[in-house]
N, C-alpha and C positions, 0 to 999 in steps of 0.2 A: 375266594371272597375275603375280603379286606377286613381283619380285628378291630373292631371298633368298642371293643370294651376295654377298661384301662386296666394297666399289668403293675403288678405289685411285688419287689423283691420277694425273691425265695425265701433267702432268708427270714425276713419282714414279718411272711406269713406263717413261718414255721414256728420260731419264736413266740410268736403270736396265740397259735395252737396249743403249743407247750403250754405256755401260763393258764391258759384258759383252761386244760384239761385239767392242771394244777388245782386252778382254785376251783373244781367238780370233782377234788379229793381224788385223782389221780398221781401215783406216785409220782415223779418226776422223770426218773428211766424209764418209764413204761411209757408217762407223757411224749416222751422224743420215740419211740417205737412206732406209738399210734400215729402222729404227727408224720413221721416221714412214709408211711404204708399209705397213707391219704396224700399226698405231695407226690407220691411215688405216680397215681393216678392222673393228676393235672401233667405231670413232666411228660409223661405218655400218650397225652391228648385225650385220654379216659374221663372226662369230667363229670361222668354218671356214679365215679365212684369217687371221688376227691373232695375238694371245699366244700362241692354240692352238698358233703351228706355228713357234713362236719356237726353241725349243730340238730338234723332231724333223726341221725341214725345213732350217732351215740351221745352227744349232750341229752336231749328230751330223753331217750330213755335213762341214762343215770340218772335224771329227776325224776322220773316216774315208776324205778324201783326195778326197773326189767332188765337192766345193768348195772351191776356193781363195780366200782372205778377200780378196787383196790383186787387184782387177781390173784386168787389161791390156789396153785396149781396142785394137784396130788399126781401121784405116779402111779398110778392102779398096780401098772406089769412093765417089765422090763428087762428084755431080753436082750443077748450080744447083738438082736438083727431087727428087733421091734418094739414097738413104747405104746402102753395104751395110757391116757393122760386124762383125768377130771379137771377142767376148769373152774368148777365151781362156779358160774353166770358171774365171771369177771370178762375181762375183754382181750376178745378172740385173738387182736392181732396178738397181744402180748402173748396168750400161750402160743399161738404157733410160730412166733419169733424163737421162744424156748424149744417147740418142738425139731423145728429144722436144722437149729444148732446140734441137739442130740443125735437127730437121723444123718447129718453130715459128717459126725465125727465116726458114727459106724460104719457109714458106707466106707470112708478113709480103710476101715480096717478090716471089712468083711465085703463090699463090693458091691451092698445092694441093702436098704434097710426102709421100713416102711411102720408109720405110726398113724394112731387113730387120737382122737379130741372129740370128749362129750361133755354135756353139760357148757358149752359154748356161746357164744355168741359171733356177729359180724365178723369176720376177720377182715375185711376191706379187700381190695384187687388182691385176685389169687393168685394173679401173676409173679404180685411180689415173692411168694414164697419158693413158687420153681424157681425162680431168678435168684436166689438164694443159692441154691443148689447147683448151680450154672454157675456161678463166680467163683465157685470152689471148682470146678472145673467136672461137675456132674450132669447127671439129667434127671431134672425135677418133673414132679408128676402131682397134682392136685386136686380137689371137688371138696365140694359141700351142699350141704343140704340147705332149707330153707325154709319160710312162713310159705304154705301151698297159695301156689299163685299162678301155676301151669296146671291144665286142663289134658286129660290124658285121648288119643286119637278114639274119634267118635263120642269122645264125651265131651262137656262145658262147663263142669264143674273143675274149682279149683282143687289139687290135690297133692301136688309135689312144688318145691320149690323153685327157682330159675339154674339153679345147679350147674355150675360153671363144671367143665372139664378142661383140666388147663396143663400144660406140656412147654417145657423150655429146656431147650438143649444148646449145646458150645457148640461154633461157626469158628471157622478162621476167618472169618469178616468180622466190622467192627460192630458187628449188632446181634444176638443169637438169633435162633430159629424161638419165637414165643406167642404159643397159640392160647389166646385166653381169650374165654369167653363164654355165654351162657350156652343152652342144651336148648334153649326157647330163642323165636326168633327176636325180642326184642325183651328186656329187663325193666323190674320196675325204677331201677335208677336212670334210665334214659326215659322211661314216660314223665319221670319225676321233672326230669331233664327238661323234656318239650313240654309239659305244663308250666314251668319258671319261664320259659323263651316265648312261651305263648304262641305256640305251637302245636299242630295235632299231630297226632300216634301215625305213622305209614296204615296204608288198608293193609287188612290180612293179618293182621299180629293178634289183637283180641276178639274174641268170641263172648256177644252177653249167651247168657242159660237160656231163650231161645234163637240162640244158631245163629245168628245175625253177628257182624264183624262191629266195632267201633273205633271210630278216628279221635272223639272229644277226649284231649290227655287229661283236663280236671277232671269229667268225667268217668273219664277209665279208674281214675284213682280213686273215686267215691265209689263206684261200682264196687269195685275188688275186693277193697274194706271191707265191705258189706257181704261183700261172697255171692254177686249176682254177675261177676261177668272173669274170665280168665284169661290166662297168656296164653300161646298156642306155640306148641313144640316145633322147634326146626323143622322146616317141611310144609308147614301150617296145618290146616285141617285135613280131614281123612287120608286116604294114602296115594290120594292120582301125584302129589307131588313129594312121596316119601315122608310123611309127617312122623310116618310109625317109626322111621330111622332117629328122628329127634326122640320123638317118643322113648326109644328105647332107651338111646344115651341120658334120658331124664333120668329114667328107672335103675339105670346101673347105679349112677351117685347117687340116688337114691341107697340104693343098699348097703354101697360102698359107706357110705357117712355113717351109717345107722347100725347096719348089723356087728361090723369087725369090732364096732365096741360096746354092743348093747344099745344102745342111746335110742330116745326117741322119734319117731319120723309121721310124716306126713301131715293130716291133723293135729297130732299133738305137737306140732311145732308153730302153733296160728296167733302164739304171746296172746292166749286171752283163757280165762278160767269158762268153770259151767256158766256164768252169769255175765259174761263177757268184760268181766277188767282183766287189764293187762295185768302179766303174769312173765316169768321169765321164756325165755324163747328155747334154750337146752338145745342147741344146734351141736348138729357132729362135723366134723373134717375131717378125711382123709390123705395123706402124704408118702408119696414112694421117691426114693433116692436110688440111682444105677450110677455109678461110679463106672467107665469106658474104661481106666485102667487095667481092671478085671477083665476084659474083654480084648480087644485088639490094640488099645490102645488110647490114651486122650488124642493124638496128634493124627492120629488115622479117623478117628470118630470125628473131630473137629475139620480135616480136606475133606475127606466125602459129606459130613452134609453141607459144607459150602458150596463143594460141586453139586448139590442136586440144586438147592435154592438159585445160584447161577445157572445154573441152566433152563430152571424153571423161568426166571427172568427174562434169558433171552431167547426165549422161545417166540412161536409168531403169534404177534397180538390182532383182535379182532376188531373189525372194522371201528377206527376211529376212537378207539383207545388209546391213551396215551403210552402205557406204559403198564409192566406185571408183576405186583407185588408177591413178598414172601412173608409170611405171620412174623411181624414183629417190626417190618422194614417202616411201616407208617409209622409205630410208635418213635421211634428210635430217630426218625425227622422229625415231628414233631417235638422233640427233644432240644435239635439241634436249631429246631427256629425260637424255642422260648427260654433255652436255657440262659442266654444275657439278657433275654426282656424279663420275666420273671410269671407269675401268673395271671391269668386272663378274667379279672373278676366283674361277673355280671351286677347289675342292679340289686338284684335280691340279695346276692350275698353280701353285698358292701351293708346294706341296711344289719341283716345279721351279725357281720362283724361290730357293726358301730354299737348294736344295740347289744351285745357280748361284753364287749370293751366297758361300756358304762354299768354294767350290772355287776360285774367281776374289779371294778374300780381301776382297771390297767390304763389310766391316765398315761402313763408313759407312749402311748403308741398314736402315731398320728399315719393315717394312709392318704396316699397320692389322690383318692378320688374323692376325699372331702376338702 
């Protein structure tokens, strides 16, 4: 299907971001962190986690108190192989930009290193941070937790968050192997998505509190708020199609985010007090570094999993399919088709941006679609 919304340099937008997060008393370094982890999502074709969620995920809550622009990182523990990190409800990307640094420079020297982050927020695509890990020539390992908004098998209430579990490893191809993505089958940044597009939710994703599925994507998002309807774990409901397999994988990052560093989980991650005003959200992440070096080798690790993805590829495709992708090969075209166009901004957001630009006084910026 043919883009018919207008595309905006990279740069243009990035820039853009920067200043904006600037004048929302964003440091400046941290500004270009947050900026390119959001840009990282559009280059990927991820748009549930990019431009889209520039202004509702973290502008409004820095106005609203439930993000702090300026991040105070502390270092709780710090061992030659582990790092457990308080955030302090500043912004996610930026600690776990810090964090991956640290856990890369240990794996360089011990082979394997893994750190925890509480009191957090959003950290944006978690891709980014394996991918981190992956260009130092590792393999990255990620999750976090989240506001409950997946429904546990047999149940309909909301309870755990959409809890990405995400893996990226070195290919001797030009793209790595990078699996990211939620535990649930569809995120609230894609309904967010097909509510801007004017759009309904696919059947089978949400479940309201009596049993019944929902497709209305305003809807679904008024619902949830409210705590009257939920996401449904990989699988979907009960277990004739393995729901409890999602299920599970919800529960591990569940724990994984929450326990290795104390931090809060489940309901207490819902950013609202007893009387329901927003309040900070104190999200965890979890991150493992495996350095191949250690092992057989990077150049042995990086042929064979080329040779499995290649092979996966050209193995036999079924009836009337075009072709057999491997995690990461759709982003990585996607890439290559917007990297000289720039990015793809819908109606909603152009309004956003304009109405940004005049609030923030960045006169200086004029975009293609006005």
């Amino acid at each position: 299907m043919a883009e018919t919304r207008p595309y905006v340099a990279w740069q243009l937008v990035n820039d853009f971001m920067v200043d904006v997060f600037v004048k929302y008393g964003v440091p400046e370094e941290d500004a270009k962190i947050c900026a390119d982890v959001l840009l990282e999502s559009d280059r990927r074709g991820i748009e549930s986690h990019g431009c889209n969620r520039f202004k509702p995920i973290y502008l409004d809550r820095i106005k609203n108190g439930t993000l702090l622009p300026k991040t105070e990182i502390e270092i709780v523990k710090d061992t030659p192989t582990t790092v457990v990190m308080d955030a302090h409800n500043g912004m996610g990307m930026v600690a776990s930009y810090r964090m991956m640094e640290m856990l890369i420079e240990k794996a360089k020297k011990y082979g394997m290193a893994g750190g925890t982050i509480f009191n957090s927020t959003h950290y944006g695509i978690a891709g980014y941070w394996t991918t981190m890990a992956e260009k130092a020539g590792m393999i990255g390992m990620t999750g976090t937790n989240a506001r409950p908004s997946v429904a546990p098998t047999f149940g309909v209430e909301p309870m755990m968050g959409t809890n990405p579990m995400t893996f990226t490893m070195p290919t001797d191809e030009e793209f790595p192997f990078n699996f990211d993505c939620a535990t649930c089958i569809v995120q609230n940044g894609k309904i967010e998505f097909y509510e801007r597009q004017g759009k309904p939710t696919p059947e089978g994703c949400v479940i309201r509190e009596d049993g019944e599925t929902m497709t209305d994507s305003g809807e679904i998002l008024k619902q949830m708020r409210a705590g009257h309807a939920a996401l449904l774990p990989l699988g979907g409901p009960g277990e004739a199609t393995a729901g409890y397999k999602g299920y599970g994988f919800t529960t591990i990052v569940e724990i994984l985010s929450a326990a290795l560093a104390g931090g809060p989980f489940m309901k207490d991650l819902n950013g609202k007090d007893a009387d329901g005003n927003p309040q900070m959200y104190h999200l965890g992440h979890f991150f493992f570094v495996i350095n191949p070096e250690f092992f057989m080798g990077l150049d042995t690790f990086k042929t064979t999993a080329g040779e499995i993805c290649r092979g996966l590829r050209a193995s036999k495709k079924a009836p009337g399919a075009e072709r057999i992708y491997t995690a990461g090969e759709k982003e990585w075209l996607a890439w290559q088709e917007r990297k000289d166009k720039g990015v793809p901004v819908g109606e909603s957001i152009q309004k956003e941006f304009i109405a940004l630009r005049d609030e923030c006084g960045l006169t200086q910026y004029k975009f293609p679609f006005e």
